[in-house]
Structures are given as C-alpha cells and as structure tokens.
N, C-alpha and C positions, 0 to 999 in steps of 0.2 A: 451351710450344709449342717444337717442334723446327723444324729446317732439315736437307733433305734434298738434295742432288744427284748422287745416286749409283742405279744401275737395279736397286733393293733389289724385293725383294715382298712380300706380307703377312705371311708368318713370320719377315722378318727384323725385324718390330716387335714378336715375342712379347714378352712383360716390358718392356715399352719404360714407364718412367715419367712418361713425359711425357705429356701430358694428348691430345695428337697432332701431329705429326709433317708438316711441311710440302714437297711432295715439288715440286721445281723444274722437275723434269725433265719429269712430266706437267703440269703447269700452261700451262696456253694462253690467248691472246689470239683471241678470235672475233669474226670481224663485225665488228671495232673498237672496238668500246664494251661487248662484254661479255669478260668472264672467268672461266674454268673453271678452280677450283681445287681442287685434288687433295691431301689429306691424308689417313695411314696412323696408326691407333691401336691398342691394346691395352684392349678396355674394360674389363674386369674388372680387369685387374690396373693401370690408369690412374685407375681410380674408386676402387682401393683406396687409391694412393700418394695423391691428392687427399683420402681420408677421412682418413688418418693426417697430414696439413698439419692440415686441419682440430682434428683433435684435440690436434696441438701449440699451435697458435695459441690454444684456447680455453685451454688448462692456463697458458700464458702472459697470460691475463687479468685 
C-alpha cells in the first residue's frame, strides 16, 4: 500500500507496484461519521508484482 499527497492522476500510477496507492488529497470526511476514501492502482501490472511475491515466497518454503 502506497501514500499519496500530491494532485497525481490515473496514468501517473501506470506500473505503480504497489498493490494501490492511497491518495490524501481526495480522501474526505462526510457527514462526520463517514469516510470516502480514495485510492489509485495499476491492476495488471500490481497483480502481476503480487504474483511474483507470491512465487518468491512459495520457492522460500
């Protein structure tokens, strides 16, 4: 999981290996008791970097 605070947009998370990407800036507090949060990913290539952990970890077993 990423941290973001900076007024990025969706292509700037292409290839972003992190599984997603937690964006500060859009994240709001509504109504007072709820919250809207806002996070930017890459799926394919996030699902990839996650399969390849995966596969390390198993080889390490």
């Amino acid at each position: 999981l990423g941290y973001n605070d900076l007024p990025l947009v969706s292509i700037d998370f292409n290839h972003c290996e992190k599984s997603s990407s937690f964006d500060a800036g859009l994240t709001k507090v509504m109504d007072g008791n709820m919250v809207k949060v806002l996070s930017w990913y890459d799926n394919e290539w996030g699902f990839s970097c996650r399969m390849l952990d995966t596969a390390l970890a198993l080889m390490k077993a």
